[in-house]
C-alpha positions, -999 to 999 in steps of 0.1 A, spaced: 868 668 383 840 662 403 834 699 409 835 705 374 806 682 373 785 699 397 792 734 379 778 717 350 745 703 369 741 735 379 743 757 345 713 734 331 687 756 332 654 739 348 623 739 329 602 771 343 566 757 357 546 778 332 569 762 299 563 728 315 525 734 320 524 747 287 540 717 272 518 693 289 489 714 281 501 712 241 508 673 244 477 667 259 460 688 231 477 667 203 467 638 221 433 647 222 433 657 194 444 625 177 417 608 196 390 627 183 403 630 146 403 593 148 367 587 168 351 612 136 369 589 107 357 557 124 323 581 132 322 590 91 335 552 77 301 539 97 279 569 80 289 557 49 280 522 53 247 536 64 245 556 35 251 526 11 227 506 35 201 531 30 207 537 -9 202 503 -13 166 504 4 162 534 -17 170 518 -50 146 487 -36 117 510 -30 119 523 -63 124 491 -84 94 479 -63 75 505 -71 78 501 -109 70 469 -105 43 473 -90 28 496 -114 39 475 -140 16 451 -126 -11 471 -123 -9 482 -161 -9 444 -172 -38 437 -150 -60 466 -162 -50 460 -203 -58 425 -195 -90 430 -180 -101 454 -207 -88 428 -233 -109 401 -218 -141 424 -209 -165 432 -235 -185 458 -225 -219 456 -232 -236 485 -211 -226 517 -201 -229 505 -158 -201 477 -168 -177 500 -182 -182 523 -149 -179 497 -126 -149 487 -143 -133 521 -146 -143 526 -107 -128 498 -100 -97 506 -118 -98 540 -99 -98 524 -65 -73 501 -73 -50 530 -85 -61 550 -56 -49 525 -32 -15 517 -51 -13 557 -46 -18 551 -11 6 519 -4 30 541 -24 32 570 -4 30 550 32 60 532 17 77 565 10 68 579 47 82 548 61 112 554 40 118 591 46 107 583 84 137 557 90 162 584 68 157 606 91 157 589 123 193 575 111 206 615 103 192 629 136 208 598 153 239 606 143 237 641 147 228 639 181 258 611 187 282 638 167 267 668 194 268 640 225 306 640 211 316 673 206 299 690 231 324 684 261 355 687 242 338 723 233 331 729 271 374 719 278 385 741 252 368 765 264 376 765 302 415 757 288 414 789 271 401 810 299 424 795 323 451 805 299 436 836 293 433 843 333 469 830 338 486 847 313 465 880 326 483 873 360 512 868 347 514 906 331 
């Protein structure tokens, strides 16, 4: 009986080293994989809370801005209103005045965009650079994996 065991031991046919490198090679893979699939969801999750973040600023800037102009408007009408003009070097010291002022909201407005567009952009190249940072040595592994492969298999033939 126990010979009949040892036949048996013996018929089991042993893993050959290239099928088990291969299958630790493919297991590692998944793994890897799995890693990264999970690293660029938690990766894209935070983007989007940026994005929100960010949309909200947007939405501020813009609701500020009318505001602002709205402002402006009242502040003008109500000077007019009040002012009577009785010469012709009041009413252009008042519509020079009124030109500066809108010159200068023109101004605040577009250093407020700058800022805006300035902070956007800083977030996208960010995370670009994080996503390349990322990537870039799996890359350089998948490549030297397939060459190795390529090389072996080229031996092998």
């Amino acid at each position: 009986m126990s010979h009949n065991n040892n036949e048996e031991e013996k018929k089991t046919p042993r893993e050959s080293p290239i099928a088990k490198g291969w299958n630790d090679f493919v297991k590692t893979m998944k793994n890897n994989f799995e890693t990264f699939q999970s690293s660029l969801e938690d990766q894209s999750r935070q983007n989007i809370e940026k994005w929100n973040e960010n949309k909200k600023h947007v939405e501020k800037f813009f609701l500020d801005v009318k505001h602002n102009w709205d402002n402006k408007l009242q502040e003008w009408n109500a000077n007019l209103t009040k002012l009577h003009i009785e010469s012709k070097e009041q009413w252009e010291a008042n519509k020079k005045r009124i030109e500066t002022d809108f010159k200068n909201w023109q101004e605040k407005t577009k250093k407020d965009w700058e800022e805006g567009v300035k902070s956007w952009n800083r977030f996208w190249i960010k995370s670009s650079w994080n996503f390349l940072l990322f990537m870039l040595p799996i890359l350089i592994v998948l490549i030297v994996i397939a060459i190795a492969i390529t090389m072996i298999f080229n031996a092998i033939s």
